[in-house]
DSSP file (Angstrom, degrees, kcal/mol; ACC not computed):
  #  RESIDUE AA STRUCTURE BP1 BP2  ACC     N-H-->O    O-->H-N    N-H-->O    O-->H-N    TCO  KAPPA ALPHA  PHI   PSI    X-CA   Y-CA   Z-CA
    1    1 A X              0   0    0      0, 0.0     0, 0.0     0, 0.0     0, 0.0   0.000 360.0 360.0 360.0 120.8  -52.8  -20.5  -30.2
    2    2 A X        -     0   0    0      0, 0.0     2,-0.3     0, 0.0     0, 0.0  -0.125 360.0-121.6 -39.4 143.6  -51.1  -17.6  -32.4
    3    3 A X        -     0   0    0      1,-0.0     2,-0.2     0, 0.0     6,-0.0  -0.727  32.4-108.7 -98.0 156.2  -47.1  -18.3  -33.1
    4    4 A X        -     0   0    0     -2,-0.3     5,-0.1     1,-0.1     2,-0.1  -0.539  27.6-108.7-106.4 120.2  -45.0  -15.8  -31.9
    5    5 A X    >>  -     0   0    0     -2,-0.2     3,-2.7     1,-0.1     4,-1.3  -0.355  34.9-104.4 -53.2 142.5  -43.1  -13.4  -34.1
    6    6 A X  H >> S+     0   0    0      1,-0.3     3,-2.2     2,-0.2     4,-1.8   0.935 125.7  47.3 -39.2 -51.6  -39.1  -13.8  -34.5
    7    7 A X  H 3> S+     0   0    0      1,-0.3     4,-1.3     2,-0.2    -1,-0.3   0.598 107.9  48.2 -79.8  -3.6  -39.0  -10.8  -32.3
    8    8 A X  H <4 S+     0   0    0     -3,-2.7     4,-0.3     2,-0.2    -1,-0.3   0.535 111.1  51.7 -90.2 -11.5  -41.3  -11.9  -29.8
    9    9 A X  H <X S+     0   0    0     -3,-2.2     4,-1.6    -4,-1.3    -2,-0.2   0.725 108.5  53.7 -78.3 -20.1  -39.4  -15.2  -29.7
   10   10 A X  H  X S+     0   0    0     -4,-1.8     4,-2.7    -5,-0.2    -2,-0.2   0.962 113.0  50.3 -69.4 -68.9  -36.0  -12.8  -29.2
   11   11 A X  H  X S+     0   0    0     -4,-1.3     4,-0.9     1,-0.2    -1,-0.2   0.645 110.0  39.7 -37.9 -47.1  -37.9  -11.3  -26.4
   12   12 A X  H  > S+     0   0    0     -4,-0.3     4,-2.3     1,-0.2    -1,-0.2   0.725 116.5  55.8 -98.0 -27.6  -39.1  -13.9  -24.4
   13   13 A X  H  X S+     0   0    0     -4,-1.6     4,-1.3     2,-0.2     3,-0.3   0.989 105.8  44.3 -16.5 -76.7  -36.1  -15.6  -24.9
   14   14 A X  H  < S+     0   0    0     -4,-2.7     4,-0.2     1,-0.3    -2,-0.2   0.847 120.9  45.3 -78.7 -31.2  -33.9  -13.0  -23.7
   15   15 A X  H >< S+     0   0    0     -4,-0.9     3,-0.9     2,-0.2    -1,-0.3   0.819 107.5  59.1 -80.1 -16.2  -36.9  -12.5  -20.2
   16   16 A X  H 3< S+     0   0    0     -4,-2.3    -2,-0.2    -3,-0.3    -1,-0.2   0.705 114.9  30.9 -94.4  -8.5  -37.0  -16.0  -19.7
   17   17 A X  T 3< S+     0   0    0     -4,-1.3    -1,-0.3     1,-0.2    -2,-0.2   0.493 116.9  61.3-110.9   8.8  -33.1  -15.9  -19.2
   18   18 A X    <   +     0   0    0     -3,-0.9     6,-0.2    -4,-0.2    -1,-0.2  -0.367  67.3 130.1-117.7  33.4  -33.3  -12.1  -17.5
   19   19 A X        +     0   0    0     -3,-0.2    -1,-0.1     4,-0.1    -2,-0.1   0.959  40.7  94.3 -86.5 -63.7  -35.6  -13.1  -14.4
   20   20 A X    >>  -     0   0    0     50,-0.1     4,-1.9     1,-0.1     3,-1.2   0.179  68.1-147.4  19.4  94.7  -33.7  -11.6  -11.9
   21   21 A X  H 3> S+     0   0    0      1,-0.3     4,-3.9     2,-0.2     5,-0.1   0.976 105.9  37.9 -78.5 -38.4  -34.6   -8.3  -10.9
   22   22 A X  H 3> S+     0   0    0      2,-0.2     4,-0.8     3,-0.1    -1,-0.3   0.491 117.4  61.8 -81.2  -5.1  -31.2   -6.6   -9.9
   23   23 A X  H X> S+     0   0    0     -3,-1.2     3,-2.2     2,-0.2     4,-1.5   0.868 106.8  54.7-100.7 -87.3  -29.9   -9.2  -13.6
   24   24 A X  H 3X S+     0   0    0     -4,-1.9     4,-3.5     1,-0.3    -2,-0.2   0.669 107.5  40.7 -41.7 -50.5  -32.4   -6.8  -15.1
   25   25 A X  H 3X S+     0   0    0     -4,-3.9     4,-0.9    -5,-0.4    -1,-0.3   0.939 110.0  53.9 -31.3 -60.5  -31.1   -3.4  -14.1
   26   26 A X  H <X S+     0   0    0     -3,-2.2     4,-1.1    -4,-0.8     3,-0.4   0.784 110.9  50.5 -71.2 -22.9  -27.7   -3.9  -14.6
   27   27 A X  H  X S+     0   0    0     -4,-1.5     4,-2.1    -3,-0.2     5,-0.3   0.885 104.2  57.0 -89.1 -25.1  -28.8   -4.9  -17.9
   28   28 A X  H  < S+     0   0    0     -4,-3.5     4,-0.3    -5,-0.3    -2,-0.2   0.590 116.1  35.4 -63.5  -6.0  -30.8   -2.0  -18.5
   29   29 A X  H  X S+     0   0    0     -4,-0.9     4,-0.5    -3,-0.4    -1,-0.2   0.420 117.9  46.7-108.3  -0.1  -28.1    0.2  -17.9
   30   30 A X  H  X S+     0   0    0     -4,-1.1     4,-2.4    -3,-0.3    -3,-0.2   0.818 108.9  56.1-127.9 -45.2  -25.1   -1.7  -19.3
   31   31 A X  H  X S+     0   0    0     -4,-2.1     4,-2.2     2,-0.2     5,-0.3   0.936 106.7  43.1 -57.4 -42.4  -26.8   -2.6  -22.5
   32   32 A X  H  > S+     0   0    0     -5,-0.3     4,-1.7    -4,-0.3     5,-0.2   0.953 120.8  50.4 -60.5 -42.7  -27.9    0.8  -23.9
   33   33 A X  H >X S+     0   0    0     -4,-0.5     3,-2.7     1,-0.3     4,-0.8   0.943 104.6  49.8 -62.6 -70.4  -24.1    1.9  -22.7
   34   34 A X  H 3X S+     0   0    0     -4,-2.4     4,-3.7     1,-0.3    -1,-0.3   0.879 113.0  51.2 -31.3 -51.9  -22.4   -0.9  -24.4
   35   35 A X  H 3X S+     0   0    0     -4,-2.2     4,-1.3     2,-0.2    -2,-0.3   0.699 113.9  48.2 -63.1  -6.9  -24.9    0.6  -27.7
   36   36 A X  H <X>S+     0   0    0     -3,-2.7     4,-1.0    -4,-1.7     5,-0.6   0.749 110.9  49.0 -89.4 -82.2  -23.4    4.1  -26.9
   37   37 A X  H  X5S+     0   0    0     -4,-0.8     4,-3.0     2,-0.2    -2,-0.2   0.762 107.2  49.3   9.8 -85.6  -20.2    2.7  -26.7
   38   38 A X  H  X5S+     0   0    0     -4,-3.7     4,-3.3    -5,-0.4    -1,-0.2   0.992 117.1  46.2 -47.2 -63.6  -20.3    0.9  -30.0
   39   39 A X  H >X5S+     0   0    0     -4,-1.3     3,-1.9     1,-0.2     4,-1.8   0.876 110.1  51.1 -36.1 -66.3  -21.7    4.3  -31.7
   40   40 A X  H 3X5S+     0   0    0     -4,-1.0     4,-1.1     1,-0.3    -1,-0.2   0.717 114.7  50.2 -52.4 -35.3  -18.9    6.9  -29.9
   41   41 A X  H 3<<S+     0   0    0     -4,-3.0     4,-0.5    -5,-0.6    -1,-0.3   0.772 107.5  46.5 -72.4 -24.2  -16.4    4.4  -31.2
   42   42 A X  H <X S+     0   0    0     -4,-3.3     4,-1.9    -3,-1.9    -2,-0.2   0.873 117.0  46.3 -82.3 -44.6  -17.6    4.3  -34.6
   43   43 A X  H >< S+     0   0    0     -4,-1.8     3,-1.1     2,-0.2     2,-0.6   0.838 104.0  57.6 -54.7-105.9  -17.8    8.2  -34.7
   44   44 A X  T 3X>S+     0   0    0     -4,-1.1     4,-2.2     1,-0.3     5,-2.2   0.489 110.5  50.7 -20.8 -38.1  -14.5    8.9  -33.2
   45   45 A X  T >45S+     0   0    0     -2,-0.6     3,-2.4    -4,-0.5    -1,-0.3   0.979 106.5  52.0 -61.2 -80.5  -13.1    6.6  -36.4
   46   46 A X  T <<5S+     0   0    0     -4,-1.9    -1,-0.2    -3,-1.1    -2,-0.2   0.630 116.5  37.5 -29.4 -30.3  -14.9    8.4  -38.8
   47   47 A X  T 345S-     0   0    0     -4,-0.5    -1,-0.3     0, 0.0    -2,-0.2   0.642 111.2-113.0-114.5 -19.3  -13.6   11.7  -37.7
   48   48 A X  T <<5 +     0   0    0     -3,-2.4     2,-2.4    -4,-2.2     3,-0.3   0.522  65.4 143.3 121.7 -12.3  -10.2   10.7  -36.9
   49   49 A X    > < +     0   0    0     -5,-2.2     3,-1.3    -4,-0.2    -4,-0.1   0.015   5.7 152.6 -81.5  44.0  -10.1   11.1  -33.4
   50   50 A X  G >   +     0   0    0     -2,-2.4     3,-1.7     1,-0.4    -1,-0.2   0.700  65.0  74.0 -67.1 -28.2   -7.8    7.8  -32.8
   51   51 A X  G 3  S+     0   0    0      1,-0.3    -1,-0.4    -3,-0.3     3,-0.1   0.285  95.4  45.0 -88.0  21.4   -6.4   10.0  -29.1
   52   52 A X  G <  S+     0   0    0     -3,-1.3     4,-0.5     1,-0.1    -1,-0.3   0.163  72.2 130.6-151.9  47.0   -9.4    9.5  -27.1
   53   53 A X    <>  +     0   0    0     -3,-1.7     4,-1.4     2,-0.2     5,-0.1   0.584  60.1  72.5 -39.4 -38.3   -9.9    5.8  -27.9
   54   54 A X  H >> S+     0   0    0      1,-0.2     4,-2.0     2,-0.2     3,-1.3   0.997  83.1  71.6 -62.3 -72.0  -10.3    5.0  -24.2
   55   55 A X  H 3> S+     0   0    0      1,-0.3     4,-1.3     2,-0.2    -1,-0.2   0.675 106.7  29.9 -15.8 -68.7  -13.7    6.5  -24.0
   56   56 A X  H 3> S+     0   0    0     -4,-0.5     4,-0.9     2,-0.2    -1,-0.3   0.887 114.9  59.0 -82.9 -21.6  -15.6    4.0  -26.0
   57   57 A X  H XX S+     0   0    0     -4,-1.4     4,-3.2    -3,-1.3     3,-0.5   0.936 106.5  56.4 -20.5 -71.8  -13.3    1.2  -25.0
   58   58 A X  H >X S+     0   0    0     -4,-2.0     4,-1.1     1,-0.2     3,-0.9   0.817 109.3  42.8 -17.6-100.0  -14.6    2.4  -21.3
   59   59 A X  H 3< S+     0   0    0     -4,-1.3    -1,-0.2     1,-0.3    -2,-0.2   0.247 116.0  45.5 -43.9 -33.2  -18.1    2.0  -22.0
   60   60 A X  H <X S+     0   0    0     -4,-0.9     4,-2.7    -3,-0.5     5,-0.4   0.903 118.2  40.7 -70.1 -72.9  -17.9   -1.3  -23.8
   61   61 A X  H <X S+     0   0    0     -4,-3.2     4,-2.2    -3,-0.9    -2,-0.2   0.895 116.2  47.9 -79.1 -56.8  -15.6   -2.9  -21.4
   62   62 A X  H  X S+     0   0    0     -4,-1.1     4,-2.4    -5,-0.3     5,-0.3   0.864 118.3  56.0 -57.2 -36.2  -17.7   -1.2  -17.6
   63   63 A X  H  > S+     0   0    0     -5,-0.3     4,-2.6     1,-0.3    -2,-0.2   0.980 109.5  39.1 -79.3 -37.9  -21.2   -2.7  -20.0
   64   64 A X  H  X S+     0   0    0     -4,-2.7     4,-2.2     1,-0.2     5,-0.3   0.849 113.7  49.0 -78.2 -27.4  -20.0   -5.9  -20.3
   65   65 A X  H  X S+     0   0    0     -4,-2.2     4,-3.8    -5,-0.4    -2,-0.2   0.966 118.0  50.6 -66.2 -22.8  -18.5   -6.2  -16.4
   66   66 A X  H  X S+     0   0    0     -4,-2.4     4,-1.5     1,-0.3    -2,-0.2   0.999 116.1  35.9 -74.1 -47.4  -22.4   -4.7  -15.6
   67   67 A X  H  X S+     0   0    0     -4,-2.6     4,-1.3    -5,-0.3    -1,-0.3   0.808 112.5  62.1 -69.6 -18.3  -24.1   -7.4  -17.8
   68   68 A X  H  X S+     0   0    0     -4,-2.2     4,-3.1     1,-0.2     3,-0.3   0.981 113.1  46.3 -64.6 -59.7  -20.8  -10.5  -16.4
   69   69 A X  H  X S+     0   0    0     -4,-3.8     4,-1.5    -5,-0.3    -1,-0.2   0.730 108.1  46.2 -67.5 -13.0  -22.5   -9.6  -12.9
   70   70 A X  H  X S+     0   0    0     -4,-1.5     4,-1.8    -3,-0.2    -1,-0.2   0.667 109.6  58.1 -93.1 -26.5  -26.2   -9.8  -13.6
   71   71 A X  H  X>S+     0   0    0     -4,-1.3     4,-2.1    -3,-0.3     5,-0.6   0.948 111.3  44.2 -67.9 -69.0  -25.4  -13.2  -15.5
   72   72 A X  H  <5S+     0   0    0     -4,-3.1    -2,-0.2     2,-0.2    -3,-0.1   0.965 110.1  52.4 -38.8 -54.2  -23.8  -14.6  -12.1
   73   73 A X  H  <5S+     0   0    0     -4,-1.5    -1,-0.2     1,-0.2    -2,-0.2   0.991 113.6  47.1 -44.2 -58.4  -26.6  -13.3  -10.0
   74   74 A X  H  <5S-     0   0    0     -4,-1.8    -1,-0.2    -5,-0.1    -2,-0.2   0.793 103.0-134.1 -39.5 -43.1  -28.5  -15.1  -12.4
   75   75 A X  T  <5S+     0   0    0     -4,-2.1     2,-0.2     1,-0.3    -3,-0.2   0.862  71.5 101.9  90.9  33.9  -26.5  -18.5  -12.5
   76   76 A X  S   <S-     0   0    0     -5,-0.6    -1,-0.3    18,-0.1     2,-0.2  -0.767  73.8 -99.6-133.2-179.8  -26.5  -18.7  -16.4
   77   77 A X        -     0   0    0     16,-0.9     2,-0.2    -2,-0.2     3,-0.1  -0.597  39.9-103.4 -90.6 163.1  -23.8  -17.9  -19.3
   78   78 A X    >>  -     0   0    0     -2,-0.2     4,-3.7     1,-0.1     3,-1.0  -0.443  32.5-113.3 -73.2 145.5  -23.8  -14.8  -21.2
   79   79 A X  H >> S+     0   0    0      1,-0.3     3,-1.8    -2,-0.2     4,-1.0   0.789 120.0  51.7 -50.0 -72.1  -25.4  -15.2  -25.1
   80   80 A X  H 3> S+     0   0    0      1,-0.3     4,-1.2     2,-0.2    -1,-0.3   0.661 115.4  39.9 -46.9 -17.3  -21.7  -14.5  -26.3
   81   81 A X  H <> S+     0   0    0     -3,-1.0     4,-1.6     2,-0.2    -1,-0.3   0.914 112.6  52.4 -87.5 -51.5  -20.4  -17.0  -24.2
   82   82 A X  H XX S+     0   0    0     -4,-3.7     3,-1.9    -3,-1.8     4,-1.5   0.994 106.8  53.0 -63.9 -70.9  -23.1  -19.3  -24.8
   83   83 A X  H >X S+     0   0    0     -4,-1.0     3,-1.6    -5,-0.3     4,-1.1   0.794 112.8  50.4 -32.1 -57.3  -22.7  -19.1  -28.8
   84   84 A X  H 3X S+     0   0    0     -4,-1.2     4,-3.2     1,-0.3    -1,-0.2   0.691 103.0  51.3   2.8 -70.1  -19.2  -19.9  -28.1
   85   85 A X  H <<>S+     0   0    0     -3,-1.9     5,-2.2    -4,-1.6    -1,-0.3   0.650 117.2  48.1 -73.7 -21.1  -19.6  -23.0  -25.8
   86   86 A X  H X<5S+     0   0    0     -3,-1.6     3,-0.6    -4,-1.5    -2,-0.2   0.747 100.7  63.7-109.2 -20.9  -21.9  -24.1  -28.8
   87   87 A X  H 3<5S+     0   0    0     -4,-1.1     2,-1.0     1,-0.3    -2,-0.2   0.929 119.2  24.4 -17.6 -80.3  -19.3  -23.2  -31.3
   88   88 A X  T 3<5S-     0   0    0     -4,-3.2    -1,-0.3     1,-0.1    -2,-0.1  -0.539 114.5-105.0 -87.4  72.4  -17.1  -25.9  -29.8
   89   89 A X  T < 5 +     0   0    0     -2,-1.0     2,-0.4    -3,-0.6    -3,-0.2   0.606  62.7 147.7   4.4  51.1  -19.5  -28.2  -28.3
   90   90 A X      < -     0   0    0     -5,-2.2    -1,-0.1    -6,-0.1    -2,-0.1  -0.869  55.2-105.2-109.3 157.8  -19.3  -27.7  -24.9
   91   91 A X        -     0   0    0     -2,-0.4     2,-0.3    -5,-0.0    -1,-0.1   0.088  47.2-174.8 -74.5 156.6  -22.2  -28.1  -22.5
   92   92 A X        -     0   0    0     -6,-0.1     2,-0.4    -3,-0.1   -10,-0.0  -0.992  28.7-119.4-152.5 178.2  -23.5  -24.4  -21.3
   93   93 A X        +     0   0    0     -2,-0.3   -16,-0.9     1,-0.1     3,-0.1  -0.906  34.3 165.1-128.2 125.5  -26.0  -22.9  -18.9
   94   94 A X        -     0   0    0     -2,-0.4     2,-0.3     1,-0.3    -1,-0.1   0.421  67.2  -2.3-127.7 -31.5  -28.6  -20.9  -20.8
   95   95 A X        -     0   0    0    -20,-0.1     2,-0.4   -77,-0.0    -1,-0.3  -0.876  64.0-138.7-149.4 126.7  -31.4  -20.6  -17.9
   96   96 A X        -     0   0    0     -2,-0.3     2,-0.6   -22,-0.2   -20,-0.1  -0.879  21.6-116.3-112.2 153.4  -31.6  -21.7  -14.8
   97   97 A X        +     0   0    0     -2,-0.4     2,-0.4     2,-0.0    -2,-0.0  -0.604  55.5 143.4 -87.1 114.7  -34.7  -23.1  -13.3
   98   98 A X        -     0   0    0     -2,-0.6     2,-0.6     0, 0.0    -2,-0.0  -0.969  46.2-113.9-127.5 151.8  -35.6  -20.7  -10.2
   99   99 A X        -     0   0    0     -2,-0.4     5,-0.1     1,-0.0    -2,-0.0  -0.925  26.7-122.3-107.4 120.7  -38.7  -19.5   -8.8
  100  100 A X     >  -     0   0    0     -2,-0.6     4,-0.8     3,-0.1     5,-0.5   0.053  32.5-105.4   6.9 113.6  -39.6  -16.2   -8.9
  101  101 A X  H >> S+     0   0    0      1,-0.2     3,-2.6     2,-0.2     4,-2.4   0.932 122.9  50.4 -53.7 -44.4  -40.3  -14.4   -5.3
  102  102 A X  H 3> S+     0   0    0      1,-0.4     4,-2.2     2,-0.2    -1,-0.2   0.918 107.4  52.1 -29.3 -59.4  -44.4  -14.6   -6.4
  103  103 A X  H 34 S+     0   0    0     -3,-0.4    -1,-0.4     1,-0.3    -2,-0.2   0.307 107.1  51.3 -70.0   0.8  -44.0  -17.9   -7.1
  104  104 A X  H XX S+     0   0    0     -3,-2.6     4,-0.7    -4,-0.8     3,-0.6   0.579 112.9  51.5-110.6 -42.9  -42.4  -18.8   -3.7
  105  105 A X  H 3< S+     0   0    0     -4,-2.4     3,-0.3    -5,-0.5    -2,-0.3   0.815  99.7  49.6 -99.9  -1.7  -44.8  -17.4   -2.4
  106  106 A X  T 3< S+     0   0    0     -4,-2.2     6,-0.6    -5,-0.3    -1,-0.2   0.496 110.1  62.5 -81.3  -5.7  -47.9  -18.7   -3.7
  107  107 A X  T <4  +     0   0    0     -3,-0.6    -2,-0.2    -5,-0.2     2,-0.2   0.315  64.6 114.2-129.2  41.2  -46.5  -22.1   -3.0
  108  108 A X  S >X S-     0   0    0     -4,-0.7     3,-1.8    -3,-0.3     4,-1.2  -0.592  87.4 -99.7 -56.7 147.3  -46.0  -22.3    0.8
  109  109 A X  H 3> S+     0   0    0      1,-0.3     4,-1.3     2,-0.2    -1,-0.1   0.574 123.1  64.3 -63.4 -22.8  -48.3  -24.9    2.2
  110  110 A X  H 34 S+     0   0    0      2,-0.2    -1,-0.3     3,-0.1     4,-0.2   0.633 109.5  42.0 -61.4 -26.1  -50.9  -22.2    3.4
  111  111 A X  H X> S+     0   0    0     -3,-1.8     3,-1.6     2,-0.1     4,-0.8   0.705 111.3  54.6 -95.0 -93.7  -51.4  -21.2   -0.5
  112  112 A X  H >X S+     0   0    0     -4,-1.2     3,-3.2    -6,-0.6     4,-1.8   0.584 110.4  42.1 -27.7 -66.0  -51.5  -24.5   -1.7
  113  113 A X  H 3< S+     0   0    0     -4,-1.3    -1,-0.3     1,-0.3    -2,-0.1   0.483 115.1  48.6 -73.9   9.3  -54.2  -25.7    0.5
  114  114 A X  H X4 S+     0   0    0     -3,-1.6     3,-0.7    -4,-0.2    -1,-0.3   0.283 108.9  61.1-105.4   2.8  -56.6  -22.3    0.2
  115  115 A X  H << S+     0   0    0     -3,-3.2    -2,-0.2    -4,-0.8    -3,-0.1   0.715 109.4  39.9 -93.3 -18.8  -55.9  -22.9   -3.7
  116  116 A X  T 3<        0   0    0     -4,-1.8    -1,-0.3    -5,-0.3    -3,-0.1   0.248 360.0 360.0-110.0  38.8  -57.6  -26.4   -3.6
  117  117 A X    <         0   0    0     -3,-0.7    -1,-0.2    -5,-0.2    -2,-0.1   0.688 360.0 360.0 -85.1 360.0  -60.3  -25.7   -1.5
């Protein structure tokens, strides 16, 4: 079996804690906005523009509540959180073990028992 590239461990990582379908939204919209965020703020510096500070603050702060709720749904920590908890040694929730609506449903006792026939 082929090893997996850093970034394909990053990846599967990052779905194996993302399962969650409504987790996954909110993170598709709250990370690129958190990366907009980060940018608009870094621009606004550069140019000076110190009086409309709120704006990437905004963006930042609404990306992280999107991605805080998709973590709950989920039942896990957030990675920052989690680095954190591992910082100090304290225990943390990195995945939790759930089954997938497929997988619930391929194992009701009517799938199981046409799957050994």
């Amino acid at each position: 079996m082929a090893t997996m590239t850093p970034m394909q461990a990053i990846v599967s990582n990052w779905l194996e804690r993302h399962r969650h379908p409504t987790s996954l939204w909110l993170h598709a919209i709250g990370i690129p906005m958190l990366v907009f965020g980060l940018v608009l703020g870094g621009w606004q510096l550069f140019h000076g523009q110190w009086s409309l500070w709120w704006r990437p603050v905004g963006l930042i702060v609404v990306s992280y509540i999107l991605q805080w709720i998709g973590h709950r749904i989920e039942g896990n920590d957030m990675g920052e959180i989690i680095l954190v908890k591992k910082l100090l040694g304290m225990p943390y929730i990195a995945v939790v073990d759930r089954q997938t609506p497929s997988e619930s449903k391929s194992s009701t006792p009517a799938n199981r028992g046409s799957e050994e026939s």
